[in-house]
Backbone as numpy.savetxt, mean C-alpha at the origin, in Angstrom:
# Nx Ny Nz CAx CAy CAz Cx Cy Cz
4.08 21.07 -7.27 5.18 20.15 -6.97 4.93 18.73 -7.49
3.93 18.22 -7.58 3.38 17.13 -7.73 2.46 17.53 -9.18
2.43 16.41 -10.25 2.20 15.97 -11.23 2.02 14.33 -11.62
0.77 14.51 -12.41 0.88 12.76 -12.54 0.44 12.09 -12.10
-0.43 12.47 -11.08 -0.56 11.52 -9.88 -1.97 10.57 -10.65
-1.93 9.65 -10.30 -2.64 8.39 -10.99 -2.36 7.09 -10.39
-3.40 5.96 -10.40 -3.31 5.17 -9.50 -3.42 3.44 -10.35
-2.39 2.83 -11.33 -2.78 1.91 -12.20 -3.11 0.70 -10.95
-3.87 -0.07 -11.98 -4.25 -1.07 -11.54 -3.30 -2.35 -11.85
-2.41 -2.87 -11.33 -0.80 -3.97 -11.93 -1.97 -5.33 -11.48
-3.50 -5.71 -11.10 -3.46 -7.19 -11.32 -4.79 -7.40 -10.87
-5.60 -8.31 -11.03 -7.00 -8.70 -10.78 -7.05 -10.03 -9.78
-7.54 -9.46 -8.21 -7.35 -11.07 -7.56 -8.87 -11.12 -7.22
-9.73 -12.25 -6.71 -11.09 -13.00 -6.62 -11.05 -13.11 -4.91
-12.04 -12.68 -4.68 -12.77 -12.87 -3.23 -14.06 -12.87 -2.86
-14.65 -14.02 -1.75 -15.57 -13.67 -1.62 -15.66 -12.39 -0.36
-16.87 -11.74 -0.44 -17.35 -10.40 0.54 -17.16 -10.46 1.65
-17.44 -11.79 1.94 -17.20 -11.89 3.51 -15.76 -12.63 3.96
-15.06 -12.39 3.16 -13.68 -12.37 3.75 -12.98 -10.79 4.01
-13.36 -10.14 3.63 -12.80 -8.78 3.11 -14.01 -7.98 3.93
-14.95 -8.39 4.62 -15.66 -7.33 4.90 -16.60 -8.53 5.98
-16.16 -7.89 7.02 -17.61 -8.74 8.02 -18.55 -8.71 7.84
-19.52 -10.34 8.13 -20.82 -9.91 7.50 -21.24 -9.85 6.33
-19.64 -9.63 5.73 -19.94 -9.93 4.22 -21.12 -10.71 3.23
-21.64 -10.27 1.86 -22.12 -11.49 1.61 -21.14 -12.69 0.99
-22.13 -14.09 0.63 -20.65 -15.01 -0.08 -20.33 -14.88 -1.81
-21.08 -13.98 -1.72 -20.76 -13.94 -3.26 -19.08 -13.77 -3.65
-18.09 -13.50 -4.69 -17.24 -13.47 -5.35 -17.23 -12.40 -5.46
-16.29 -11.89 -5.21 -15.76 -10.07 -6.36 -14.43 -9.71 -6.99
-14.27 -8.94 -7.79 -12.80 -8.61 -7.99 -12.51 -7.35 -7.82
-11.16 -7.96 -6.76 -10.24 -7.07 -6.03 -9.09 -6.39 -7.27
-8.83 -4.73 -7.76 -7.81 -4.66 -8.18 -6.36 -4.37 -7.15
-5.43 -3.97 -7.60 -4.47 -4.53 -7.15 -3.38 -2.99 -7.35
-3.89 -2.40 -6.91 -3.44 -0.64 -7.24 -2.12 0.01 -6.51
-1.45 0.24 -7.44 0.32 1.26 -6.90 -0.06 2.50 -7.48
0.95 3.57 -6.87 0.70 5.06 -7.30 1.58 5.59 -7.96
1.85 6.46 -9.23 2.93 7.15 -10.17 2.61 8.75 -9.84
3.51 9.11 -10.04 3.40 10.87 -9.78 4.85 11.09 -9.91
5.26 12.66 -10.51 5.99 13.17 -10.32 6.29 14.20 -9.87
7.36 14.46 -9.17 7.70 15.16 -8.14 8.86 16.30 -8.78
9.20 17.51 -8.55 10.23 17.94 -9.24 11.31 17.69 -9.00
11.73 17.56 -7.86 13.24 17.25 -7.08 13.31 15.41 -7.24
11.99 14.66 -6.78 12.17 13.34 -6.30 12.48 12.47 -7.47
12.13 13.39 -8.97 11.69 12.45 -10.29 10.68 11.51 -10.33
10.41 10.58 -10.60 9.77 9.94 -11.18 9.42 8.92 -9.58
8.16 8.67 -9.46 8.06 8.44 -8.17 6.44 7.21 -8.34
6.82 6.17 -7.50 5.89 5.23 -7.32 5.43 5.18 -5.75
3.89 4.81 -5.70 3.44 4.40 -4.41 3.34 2.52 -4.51
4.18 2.02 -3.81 4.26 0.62 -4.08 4.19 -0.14 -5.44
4.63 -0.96 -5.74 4.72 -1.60 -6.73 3.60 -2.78 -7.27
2.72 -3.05 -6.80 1.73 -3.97 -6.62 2.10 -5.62 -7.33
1.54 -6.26 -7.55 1.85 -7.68 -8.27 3.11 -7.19 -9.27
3.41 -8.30 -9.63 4.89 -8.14 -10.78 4.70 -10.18 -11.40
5.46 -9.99 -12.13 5.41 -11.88 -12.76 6.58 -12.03 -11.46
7.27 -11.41 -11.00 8.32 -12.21 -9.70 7.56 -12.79 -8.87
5.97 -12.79 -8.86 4.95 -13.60 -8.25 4.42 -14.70 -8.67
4.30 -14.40 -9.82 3.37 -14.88 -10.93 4.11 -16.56 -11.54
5.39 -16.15 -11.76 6.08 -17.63 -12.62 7.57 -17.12 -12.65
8.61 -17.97 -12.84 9.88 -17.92 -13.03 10.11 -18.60 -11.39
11.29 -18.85 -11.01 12.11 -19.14 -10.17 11.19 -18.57 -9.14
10.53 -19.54 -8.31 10.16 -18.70 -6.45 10.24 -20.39 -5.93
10.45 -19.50 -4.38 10.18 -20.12 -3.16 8.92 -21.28 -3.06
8.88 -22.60 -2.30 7.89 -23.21 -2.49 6.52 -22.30 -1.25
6.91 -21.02 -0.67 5.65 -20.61 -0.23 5.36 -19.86 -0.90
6.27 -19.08 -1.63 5.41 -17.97 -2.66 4.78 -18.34 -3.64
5.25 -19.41 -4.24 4.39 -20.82 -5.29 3.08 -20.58 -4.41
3.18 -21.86 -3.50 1.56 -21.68 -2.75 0.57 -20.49 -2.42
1.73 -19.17 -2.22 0.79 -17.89 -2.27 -0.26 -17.84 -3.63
1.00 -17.52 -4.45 0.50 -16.89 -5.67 -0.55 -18.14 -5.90
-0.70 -19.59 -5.79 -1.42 -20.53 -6.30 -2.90 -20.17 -5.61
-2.76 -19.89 -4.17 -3.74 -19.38 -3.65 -4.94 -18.14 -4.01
-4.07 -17.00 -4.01 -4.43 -15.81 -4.42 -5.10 -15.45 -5.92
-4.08 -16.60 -6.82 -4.40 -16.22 -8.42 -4.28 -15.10 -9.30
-3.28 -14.08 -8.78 -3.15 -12.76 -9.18 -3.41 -13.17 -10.98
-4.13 -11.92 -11.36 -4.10 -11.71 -12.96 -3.44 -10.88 -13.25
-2.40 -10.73 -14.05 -1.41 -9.53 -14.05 -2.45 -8.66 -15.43
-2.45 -7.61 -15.62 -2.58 -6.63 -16.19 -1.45 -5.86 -17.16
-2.12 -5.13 -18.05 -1.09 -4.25 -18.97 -0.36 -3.40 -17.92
-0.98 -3.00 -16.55 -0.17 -1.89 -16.25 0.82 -2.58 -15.04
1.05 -3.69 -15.21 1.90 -4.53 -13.70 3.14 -3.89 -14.50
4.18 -4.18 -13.23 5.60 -3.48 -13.53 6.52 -4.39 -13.07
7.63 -4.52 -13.85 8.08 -3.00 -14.88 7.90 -2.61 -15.57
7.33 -3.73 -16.35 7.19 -3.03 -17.90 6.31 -1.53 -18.34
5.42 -1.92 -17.38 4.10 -0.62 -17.21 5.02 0.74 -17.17
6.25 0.64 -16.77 6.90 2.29 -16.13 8.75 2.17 -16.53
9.05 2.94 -17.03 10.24 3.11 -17.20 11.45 3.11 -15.88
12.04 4.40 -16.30 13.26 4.35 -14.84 12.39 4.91 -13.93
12.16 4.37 -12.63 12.43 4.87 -11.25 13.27 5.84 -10.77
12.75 6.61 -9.57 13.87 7.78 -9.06 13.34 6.98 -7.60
12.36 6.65 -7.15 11.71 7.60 -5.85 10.39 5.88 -5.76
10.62 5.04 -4.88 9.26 4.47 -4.30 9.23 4.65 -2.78
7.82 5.00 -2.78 6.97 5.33 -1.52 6.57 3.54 -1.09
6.87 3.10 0.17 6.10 1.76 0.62 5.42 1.92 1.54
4.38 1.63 1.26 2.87 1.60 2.20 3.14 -0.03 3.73
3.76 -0.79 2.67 3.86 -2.40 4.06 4.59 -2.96 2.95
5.02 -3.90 3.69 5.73 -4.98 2.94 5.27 -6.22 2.37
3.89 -6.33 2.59 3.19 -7.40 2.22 3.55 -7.87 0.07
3.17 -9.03 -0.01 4.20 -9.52 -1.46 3.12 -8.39 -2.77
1.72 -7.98 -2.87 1.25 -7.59 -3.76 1.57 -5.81 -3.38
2.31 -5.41 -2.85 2.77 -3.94 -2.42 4.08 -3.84 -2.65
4.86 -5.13 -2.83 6.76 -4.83 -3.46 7.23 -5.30 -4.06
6.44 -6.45 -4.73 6.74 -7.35 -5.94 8.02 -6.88 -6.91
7.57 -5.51 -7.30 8.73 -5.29 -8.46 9.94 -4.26 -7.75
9.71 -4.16 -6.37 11.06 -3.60 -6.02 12.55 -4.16 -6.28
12.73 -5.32 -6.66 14.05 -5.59 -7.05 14.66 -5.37 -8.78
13.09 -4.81 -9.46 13.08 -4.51 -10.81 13.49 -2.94 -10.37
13.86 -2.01 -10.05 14.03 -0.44 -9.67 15.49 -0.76 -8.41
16.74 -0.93 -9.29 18.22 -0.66 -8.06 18.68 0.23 -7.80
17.86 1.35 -8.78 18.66 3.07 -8.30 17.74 3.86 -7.93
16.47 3.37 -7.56 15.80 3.75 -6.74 16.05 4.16 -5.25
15.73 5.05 -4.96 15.43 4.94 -2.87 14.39 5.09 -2.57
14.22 4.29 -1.31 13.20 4.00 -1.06 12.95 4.32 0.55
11.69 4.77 0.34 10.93 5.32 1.48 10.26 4.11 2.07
9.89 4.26 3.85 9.59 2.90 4.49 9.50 3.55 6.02
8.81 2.51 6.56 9.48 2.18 8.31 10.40 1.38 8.13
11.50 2.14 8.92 12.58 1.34 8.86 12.30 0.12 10.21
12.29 0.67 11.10 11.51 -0.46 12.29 10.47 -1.72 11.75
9.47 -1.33 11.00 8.68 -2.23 10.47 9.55 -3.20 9.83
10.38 -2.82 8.53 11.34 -3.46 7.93 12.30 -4.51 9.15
12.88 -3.96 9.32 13.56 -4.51 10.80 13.13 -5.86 11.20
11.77 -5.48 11.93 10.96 -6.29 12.23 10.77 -7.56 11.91
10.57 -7.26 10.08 10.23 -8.60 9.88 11.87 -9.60 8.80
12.62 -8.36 8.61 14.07 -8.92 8.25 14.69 -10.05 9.70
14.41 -9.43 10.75 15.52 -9.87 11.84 14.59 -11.47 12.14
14.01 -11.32 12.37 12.29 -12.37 12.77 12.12 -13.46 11.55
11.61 -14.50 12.04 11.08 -15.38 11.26 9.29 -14.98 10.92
8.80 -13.84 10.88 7.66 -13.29 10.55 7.71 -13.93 9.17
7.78 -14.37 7.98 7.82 -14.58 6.49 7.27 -15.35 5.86
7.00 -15.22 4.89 6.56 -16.85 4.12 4.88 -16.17 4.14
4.71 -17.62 3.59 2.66 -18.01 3.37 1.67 -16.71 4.68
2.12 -17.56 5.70 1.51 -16.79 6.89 0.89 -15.41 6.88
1.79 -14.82 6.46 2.46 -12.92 6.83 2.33 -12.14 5.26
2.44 -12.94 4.45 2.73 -12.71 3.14 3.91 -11.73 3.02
5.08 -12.34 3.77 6.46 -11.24 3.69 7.32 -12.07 2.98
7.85 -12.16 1.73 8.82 -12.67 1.27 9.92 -12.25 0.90
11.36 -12.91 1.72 12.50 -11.78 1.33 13.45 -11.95 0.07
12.26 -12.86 -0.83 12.77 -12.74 -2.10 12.87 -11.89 -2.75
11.66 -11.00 -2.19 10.85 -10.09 -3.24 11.60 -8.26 -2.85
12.50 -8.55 -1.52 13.22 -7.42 -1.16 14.61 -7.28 -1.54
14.83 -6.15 -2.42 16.06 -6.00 -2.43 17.53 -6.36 -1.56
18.06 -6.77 -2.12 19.38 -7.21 -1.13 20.14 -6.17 -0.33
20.60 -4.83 -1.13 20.70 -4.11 -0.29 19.66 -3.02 0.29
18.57 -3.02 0.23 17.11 -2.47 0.76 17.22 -1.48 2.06
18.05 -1.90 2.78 18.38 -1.27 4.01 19.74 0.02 3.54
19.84 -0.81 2.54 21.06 1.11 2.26 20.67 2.21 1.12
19.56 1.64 0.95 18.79 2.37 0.17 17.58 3.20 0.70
17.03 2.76 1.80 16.00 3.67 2.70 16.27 4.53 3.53
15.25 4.95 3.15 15.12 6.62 3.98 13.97 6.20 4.80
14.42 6.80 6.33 13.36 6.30 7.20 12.56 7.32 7.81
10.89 7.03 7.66 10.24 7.88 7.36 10.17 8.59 8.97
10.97 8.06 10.24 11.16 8.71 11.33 12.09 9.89 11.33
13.00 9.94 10.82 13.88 11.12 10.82 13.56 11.86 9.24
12.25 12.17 9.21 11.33 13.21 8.37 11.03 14.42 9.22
10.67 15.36 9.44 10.11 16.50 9.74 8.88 16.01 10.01
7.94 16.07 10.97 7.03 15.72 11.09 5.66 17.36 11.39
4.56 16.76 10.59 3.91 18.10 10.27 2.80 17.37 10.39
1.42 18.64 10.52 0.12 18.35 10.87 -0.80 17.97 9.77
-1.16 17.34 9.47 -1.91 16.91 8.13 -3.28 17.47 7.97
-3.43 17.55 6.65 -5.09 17.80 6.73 -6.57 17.56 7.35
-7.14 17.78 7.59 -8.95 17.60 7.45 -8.77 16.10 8.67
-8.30 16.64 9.96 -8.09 15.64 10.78 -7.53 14.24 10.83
-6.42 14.38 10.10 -5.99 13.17 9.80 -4.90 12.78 11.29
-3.98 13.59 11.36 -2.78 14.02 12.88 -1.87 14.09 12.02
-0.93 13.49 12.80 0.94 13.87 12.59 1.17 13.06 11.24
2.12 13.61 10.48 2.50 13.69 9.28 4.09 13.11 9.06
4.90 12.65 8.36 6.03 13.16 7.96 6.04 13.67 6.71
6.69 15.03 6.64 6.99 15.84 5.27 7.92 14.62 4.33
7.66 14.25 3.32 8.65 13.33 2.86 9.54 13.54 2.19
9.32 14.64 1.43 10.30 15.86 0.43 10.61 16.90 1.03
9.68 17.23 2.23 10.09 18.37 3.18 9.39 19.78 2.39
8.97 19.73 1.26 7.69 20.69 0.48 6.52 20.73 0.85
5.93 19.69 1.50 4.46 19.35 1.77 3.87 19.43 1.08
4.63 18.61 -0.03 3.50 18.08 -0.96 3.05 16.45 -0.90
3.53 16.03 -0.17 3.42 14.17 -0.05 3.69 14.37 1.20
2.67 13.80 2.63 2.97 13.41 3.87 2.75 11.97 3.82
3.81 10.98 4.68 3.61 9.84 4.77 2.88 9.94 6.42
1.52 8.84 5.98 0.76 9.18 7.77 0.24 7.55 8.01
1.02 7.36 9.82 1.21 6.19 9.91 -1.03 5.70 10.57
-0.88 4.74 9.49 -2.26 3.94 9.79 -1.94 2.25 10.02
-1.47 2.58 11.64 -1.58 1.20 12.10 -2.91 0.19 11.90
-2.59 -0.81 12.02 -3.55 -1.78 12.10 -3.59 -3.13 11.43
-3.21 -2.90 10.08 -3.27 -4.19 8.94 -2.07 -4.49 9.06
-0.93 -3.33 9.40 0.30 -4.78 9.36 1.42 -3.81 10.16
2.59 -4.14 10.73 2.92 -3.39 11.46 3.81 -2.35 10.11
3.80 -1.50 10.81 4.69 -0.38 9.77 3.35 0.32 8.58
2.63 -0.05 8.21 1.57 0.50 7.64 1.35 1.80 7.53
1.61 2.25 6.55 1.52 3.75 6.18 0.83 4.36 4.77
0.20 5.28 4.37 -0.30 6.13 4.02 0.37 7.29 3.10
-0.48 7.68 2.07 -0.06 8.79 1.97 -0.79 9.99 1.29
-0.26 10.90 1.92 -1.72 12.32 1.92 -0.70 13.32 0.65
-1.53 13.71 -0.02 -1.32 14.63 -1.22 -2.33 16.00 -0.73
-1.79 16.95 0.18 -2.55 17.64 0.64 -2.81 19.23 -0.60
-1.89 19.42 -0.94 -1.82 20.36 -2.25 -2.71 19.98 -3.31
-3.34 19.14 -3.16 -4.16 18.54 -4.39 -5.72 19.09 -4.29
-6.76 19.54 -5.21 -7.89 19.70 -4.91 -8.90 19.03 -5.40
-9.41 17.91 -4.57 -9.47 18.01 -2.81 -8.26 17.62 -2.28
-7.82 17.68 -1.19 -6.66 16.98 -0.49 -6.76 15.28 -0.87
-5.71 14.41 -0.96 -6.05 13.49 -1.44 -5.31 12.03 -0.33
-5.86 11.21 -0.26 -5.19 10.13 0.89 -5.25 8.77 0.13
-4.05 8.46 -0.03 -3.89 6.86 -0.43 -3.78 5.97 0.38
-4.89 5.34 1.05 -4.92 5.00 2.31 -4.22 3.27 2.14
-3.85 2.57 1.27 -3.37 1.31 0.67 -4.44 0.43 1.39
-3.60 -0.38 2.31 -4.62 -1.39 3.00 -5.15 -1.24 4.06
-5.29 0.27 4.42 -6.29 0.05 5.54 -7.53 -0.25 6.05
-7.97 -0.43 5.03 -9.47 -1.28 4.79 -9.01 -2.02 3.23
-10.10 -2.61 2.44 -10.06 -3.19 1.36 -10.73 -2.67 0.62
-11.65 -2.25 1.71 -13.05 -1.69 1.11 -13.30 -0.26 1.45
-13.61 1.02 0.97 -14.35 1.88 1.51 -15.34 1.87 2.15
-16.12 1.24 1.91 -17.99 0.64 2.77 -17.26 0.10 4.55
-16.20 -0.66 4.23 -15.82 -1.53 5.08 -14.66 -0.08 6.40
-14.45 0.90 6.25 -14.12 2.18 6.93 -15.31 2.80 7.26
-16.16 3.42 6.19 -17.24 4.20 6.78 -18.67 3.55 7.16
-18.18 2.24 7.70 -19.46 1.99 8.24 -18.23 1.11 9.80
-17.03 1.21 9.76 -16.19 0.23 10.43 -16.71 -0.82 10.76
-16.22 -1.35 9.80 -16.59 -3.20 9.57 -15.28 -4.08 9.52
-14.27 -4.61 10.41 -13.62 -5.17 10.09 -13.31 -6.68 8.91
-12.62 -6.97 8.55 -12.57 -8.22 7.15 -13.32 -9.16 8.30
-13.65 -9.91 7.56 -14.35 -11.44 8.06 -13.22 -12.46 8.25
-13.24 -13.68 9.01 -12.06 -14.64 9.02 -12.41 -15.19 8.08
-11.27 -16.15 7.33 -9.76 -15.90 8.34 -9.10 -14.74 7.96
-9.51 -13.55 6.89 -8.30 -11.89 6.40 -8.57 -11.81 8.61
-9.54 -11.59 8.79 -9.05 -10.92 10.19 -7.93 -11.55 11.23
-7.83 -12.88 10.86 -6.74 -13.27 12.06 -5.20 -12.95 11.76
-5.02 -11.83 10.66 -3.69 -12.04 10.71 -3.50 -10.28 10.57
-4.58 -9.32 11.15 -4.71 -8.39 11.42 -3.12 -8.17 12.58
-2.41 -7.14 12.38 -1.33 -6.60 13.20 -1.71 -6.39 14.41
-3.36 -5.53 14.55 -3.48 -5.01 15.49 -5.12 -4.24 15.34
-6.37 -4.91 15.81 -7.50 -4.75 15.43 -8.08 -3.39 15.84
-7.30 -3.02 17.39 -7.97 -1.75 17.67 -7.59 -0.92 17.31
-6.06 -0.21 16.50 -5.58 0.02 15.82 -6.00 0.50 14.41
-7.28 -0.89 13.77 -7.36 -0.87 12.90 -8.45 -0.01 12.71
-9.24 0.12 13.90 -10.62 0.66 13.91 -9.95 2.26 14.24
-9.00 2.73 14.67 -8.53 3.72 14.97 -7.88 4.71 14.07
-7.46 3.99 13.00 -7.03 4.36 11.48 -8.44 4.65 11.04
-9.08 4.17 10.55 -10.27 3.69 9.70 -11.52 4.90 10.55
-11.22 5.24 11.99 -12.05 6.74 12.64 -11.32 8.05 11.83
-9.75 8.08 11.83 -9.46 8.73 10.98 -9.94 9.22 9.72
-9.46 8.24 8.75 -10.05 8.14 7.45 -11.35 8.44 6.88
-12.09 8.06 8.24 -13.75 8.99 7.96 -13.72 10.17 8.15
-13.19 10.57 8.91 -12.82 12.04 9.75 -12.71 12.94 8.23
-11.06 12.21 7.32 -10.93 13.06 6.39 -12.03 13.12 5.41
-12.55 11.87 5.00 -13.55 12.03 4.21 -14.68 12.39 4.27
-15.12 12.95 5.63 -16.21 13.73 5.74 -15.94 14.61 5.84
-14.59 14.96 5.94 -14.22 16.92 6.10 -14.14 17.18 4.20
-14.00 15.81 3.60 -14.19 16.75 2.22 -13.11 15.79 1.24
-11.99 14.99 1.91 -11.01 14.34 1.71 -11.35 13.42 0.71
-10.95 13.06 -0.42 -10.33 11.88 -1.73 -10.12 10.88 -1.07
-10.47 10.10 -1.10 -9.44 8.47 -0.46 -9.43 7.43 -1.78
-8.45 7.04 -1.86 -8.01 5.64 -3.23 -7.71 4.74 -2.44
-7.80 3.39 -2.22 -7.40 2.46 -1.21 -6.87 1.31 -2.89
-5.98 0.36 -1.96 -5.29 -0.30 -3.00 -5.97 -1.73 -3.99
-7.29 -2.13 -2.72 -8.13 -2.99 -3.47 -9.82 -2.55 -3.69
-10.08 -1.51 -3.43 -11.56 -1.06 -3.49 -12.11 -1.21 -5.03
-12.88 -2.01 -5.41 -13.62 -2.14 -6.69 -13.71 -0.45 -6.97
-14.39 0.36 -6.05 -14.80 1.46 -6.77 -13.89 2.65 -6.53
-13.34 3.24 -7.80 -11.79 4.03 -7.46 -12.97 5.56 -7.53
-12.74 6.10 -6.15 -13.01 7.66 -6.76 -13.28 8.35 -8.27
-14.03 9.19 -8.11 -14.05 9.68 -9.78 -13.13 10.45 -9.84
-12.49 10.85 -10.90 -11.44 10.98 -11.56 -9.75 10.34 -11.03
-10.11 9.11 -10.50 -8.72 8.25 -10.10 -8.96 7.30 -11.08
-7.88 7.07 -11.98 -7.43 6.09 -12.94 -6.80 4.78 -11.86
């Protein structure tokens, strides 16, 4: 059912260790900046978030998304989008944070998969801006008539101890699986047909080291955590699968699994 599946890298951002990992050391590293492509037979042409885009980078923004991007320093890459990918059918959203939807307003005949509650959340709310990194520049205008909400999915048991699932195509070949913690609505997604079973865990850690040893980010990434026990509760998961045998790709981990592009 699934084909394609590959994980580009759309941008290069700078951190030191101990922001991203308690305890950290202070050295510097680079973070890539990773969305997912695959195709689906029914869904077409299908993305896992969109990662950085130049709608971050330069042209016309907001004076907090200016200060983001001035902050952050994204490096865009050959594979940032759109240009990286043709037509859209089908994006999967992991959170709404600005380096996970950047180029959603580049894809209008797209639909799009989400918490619709999460969405909600931070549409109705003054949650936005610098703070939160939610900008509703970066969301489609009509966004809400375009989603499919991943609650009224079929919900199914996932692999190698992960729990409850939603079927997202209803094939079980893509479960979206909710990993609270980093931001509200935070979700996942398991490619269980794949060998090994495979989990795109986005931001639930930064780090792999930083899950299987559960190390939460260092301040200040930790004070703007959704929900810390949560986070450690995802991240028991995620070991669970990967010691039963499980793939994990996370969206900023320096080191991508072998054979993940």
């Amino acid at each position: 059912m699934i084909r394609d599946l590959h994980f580009p890298n759309s941008a290069i951002v700078k951190a030191p260790e101990s922001l991203i990992l308690r305890d950290g050391r202070k050295s510097w590293i680079e973070l890539p900046v990773r969305y997912g492509v695959f195709t689906h037979e029914r869904a077409g042409r299908c993305l896992i978030d969109t990662g950085y885009s130049p709608r971050v980078t330069r042209g016309t923004r907001s004076l907090p998304l200016r200060l983001y991007e001035a902050i952050l320093r994204p490096r865009l890459t050959e594979h940032a989008l759109p240009d990286a990918q043709g037509s859209i059918d089908t994006i999967l959203v992991t959170h709404l944070h600005a380096d996970h939807v950047a180029a959603l307003r580049d894809y209008p005949l797209a639909r799009i998969f989400a918490d619709r509650d999460a969405i909600l959340h931070f549409l109705e709310s003054d949650l936005q801006g610098l703070p939160h990194g939610v900008f509703r520049e970066l969301l489609p205008d009509d966004l809400l008539d375009r989603l499919v909400d991943f609650a009224g999915l079929p919900v199914v048991e996932a692999p190698l101890s992960l729990g409850k699932g939603f079927d997202v195509f209803g094939d079980g070949s893509v479960l979206a699986i909710p990993l609270p913690g980093h931001m509200r609505g935070h979700t996942g997604f398991c490619f269980p047909q794949q060998d090994p079973p495979l989990l795109y865990a986005g931001d639930a850690q930064w780090l792999s080291q930083a899950v299987m040893e559960d190390r939460l980010p260092g301040a200040p990434a930790s004070w703007i955590l959704d929900d810390e026990h949560d986070c450690h509760q995802s991240a028991a998961r995620i070991r669970a699968f990967s010691r039963a045998g499980g793939q994990i790709v996370y969206c900023h981990d320096p080191e991508a699994p072998e054979g993940v592009s």
